[in-house]
Each structure stands twice: as structure tokens, then as C-alpha cells.
C-alpha positions, 0 to 999 in steps of 0.5 A: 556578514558580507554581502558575498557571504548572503550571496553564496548560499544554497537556495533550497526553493523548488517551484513544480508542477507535479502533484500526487496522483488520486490512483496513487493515494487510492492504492496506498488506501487500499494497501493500508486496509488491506494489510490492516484488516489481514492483520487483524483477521489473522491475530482473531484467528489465531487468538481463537485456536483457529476456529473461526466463523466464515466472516473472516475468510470472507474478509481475506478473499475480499483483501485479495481482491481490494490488493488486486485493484490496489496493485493495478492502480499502483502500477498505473500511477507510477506509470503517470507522467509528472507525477509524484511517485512516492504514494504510487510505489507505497500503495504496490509495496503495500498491496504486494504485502497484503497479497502474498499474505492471502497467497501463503495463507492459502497455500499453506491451507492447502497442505493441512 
């Protein structure tokens, strides 16, 4: 090898600052509960013919409500300066899912 080839290489090296912000591992948590436990619920129900006990509408209203926090400090952490935004944007893709699962299923309830 030259001395020009060695010189002329691409350095890939990338020195930051930036770190992945607590909201945004926080939501991403929450999202994968939240759309774990709807997914769960909703093969035990439907495994069950629809007759199910109360514990499981419980769990669904209790995943709306974790997705609303989730959803809130996703949006809050993308919004943070110097940060990461990849678990940010996961943790509101995640708890958008989980949150218009809850809202179909309620509004499909609706009409039975």
C-alpha cells in the first residue's frame, strides 16, 4: 500500500455529545407493554369465544391510559434538544398502535 492510499480513506469516527433521552426509553417501555399486553388480551378473548372476565377490560383501559403517558413523553422527548430521537419516535409509533387498538375495539363495542 501507498502512503496516498492510507490517507485517503473515509474515517467513519463520529465523536457527540448527544445521548437517548430517559422519556424516550420511558415511552418505548411503555409502548412495548402496552401493545404486548392488548395483544395478549385480545388472543385470550378471542381463544375464549368472547367471554371473558372483567380483569381484561380492565387491562385494556389501563393500556389506554400507559399509551397516553407514553404518547406524551414520546412527544416530549423528540422535542428535546441534542438528543437521540430514535427511541423517541419508536416509543409514539409504539403507543399510537396500542392506542388505536383500544379505540377500535371500543368503537367496534359500540356497535354490537
Amino acid at each position: 500500500m501507498r502512503s496516498g492510499e492510507i490517507m485517503s480513506q473515509k474515517k467513519n469516527y463520529m465523536f457527540t455529545n448527544r445521548r437517548h433521552s430517559e422519556k424516550a426509553i420511558m415511552s418505548t417501555v411503555f409502548g412495548v407493554l402496552c401493545t404486548v399486553s392488548l395483544a395478549v388480551v385480545i388472543f385470550l378473548s378471542y381463544s375464549r369465544g368472547g367471554d371473558v372476565p372483567a380483569g381484561y377490560g380492565f387491562t385494556g383501559m389501563f393500556a389506554a391510559i400507559l399509551s397516553l403517558a407514553g404518547l406524551l413523553l414520546g412527544v416530549l422527548a423528540v422535542r428535546e434538544v441534542d438528543r437521540f430521537k430514535l427511541f423517541g419516535w419508536l416509543g409514539i409509533l409504539l403507543n399510537s398502535i396500542s392506542l388505536g387498538t383500544v379505540s377500535g375495539i371500543l368503537y367496534a363495542a359500540s356497535y354490537l
